[in-house]
C-alpha positions as CSV (number, residue, x, y, z in Angstrom):
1,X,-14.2,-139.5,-21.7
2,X,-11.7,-139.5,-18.7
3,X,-10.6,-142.5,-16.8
4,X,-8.5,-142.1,-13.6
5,X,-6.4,-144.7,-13.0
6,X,-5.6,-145.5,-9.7
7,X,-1.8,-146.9,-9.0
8,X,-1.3,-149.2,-5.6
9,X,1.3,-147.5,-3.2
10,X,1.3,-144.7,-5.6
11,X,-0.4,-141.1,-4.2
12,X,-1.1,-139.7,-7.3
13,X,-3.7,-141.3,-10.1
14,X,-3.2,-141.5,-13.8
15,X,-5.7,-139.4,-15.6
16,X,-6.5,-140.5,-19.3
17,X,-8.4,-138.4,-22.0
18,X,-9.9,-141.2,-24.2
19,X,-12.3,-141.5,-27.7
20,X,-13.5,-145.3,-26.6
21,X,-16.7,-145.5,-25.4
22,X,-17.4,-146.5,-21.5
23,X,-18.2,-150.0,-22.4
24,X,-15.2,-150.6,-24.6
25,X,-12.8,-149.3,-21.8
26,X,-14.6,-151.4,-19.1
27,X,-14.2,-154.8,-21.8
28,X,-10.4,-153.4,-21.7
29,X,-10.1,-153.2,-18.3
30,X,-12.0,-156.8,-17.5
31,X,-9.9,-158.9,-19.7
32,X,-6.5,-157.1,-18.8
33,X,-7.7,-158.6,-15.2
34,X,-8.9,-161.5,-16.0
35,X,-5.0,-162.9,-17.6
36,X,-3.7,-160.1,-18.8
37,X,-0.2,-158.9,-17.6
38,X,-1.0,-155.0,-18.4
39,X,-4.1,-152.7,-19.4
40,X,-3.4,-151.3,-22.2
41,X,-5.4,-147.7,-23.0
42,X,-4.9,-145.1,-26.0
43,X,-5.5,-141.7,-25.0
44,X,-7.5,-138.9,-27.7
45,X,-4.2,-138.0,-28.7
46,X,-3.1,-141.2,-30.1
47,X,-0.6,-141.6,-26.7
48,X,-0.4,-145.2,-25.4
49,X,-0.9,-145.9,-21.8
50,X,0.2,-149.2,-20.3
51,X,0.2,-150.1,-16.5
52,X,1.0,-153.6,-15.1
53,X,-2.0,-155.3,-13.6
54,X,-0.4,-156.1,-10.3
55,X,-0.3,-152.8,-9.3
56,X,-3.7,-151.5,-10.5
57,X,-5.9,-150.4,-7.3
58,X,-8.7,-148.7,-9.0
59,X,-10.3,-147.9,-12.5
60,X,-12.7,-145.1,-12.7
61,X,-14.4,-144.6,-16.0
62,X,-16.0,-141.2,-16.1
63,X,-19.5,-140.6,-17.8
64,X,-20.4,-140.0,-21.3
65,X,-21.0,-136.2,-22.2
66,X,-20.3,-134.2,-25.0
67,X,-17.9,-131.6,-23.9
68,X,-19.4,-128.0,-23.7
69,X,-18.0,-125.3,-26.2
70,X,-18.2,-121.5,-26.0
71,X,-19.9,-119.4,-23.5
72,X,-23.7,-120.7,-21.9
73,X,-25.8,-118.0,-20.2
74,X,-27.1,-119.9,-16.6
């Protein structure tokens, strides 16, 4: 799933590639603004992303689809 990650005063947006379900992200995101000092997100790759929560101005959690593989006739 990909969540874009938008950064305050910043013109370009973090885009993360993650396993976690869109409920599990959205739990993330809630309690790292509700008293947390950073959001905390591991990308498919095993990468760790961590952005301070005073500078978070959006978090977009794309939908749940199983990526498409190969060629599809239309």
């Amino acid at each position: 799933m990909e969540i874009k990650i938008g950064i305050q005063n910043v013109g370009r947006e973090i885009v993360v590639e993650s396993d976690e379900s869109a409920d599990e992200v959205a739990e993330m995101v809630s309690r790292a603004m509700n008293g947390g000092a950073e959001l905390r997100l591991k990308d498919s790759k095993g990468n760790l992303v961590i952005v301070p929560t005073n500078v978070l101005g959006y978090v977009e959690i794309g939908a749940e689809e199983p990526r498409k593989v190969g060629f599809g006739a239309l």
